[in-house]
N, C-alpha and C positions, 0 to 999 in steps of 0.2 A: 671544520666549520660547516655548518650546514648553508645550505643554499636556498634562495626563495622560490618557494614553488609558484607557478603558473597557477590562474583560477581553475585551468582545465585540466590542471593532475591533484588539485586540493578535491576536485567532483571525482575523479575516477578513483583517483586514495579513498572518497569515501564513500563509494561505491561497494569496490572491492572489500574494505572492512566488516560493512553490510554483509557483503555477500559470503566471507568468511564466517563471521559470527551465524549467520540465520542458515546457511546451506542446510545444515545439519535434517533442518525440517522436510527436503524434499523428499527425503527417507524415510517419513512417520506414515503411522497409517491413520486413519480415520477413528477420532476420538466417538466412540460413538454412544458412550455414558455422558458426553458434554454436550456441546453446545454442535459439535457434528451431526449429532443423529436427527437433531429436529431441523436444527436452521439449514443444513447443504444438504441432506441427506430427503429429501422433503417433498412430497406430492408438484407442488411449484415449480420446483426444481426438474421433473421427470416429465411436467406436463408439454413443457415447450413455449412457443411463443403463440400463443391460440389469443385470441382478443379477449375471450373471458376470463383466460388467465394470467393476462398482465392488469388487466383491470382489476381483479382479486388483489394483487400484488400491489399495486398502487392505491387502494381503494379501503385495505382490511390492515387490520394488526393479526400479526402469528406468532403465537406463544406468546404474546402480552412483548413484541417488538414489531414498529415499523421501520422496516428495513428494503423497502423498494429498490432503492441502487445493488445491496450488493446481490439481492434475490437475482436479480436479472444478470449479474455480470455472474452468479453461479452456474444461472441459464448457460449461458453461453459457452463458460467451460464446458456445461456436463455435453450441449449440445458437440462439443471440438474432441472431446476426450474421454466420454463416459464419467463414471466415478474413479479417476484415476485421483490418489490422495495425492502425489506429485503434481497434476494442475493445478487442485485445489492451492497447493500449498506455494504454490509461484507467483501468486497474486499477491498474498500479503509478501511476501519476502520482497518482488518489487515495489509495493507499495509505503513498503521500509525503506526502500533504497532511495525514493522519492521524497518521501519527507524529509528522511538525514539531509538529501540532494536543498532541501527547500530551508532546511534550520542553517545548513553553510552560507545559502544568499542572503537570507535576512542577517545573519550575525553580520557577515561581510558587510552589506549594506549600510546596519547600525554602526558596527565601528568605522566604516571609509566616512560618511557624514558628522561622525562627531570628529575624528582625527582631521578633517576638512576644518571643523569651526578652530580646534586646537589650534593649528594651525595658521590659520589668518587671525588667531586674537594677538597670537603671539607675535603677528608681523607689525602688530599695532603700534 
């Protein structure tokens, strides 16, 4: 029979699921027929953090996208790691792990408040 898990091995179960299914990506390299070559790979990207070039970033659309957030947090990679496609690629894999992390509270949340009302109708 199986046992009830704790909220905090329901987040690291699904964690680790994440991180089983997406790992794979740390290992690719840089699409750079797609969406690599312009968006990360990118003048912006190589300029730094100069006041005219977060202004640019904040300011303009590039390639018909405004995408200010992740321009700057690609900044930041490239500033920590160069074009390493493994930092690139550790960003969205966490950023996966985070939302799985955020669709298990809401669900949680949804169902403990309705099973709450269930529950006190039924005490009725």
């Amino acid at each position: 029979m199986l046992r009830k898990l704790s909220t905090n091995q329901l987040y690291l179960l699904t964690g680790v699921a994440c991180l089983f299914v997406y790992a794979p990506v740390l290992f690719f390299d840089f699409q750079r027929g797609w969406d690599d070559g312009w968006q990360v790979m990118n003048i912006y990207t190589v300029m730094g953090f100069t006041q005219d070039n977060l202004k640019t970033i904040f300011t303009e659309f590039f390639g018909g996208q405004y995408s200010p957030v992740n321009q700057v947090i690609y900044m930041v990679i490239y500033a920590l790691f160069g074009f390493s496609p493994a930092a690139f690629h550790l960003y969205p894999l966490l950023l996966h792990i985070a939302n799985s992390c955020l669709v298990l509270l809401f669900i949680q949340l949804f169902l403990g408040r309705h099973t709450d009302e269930a529950v006190s109708k039924a005490r009725r």
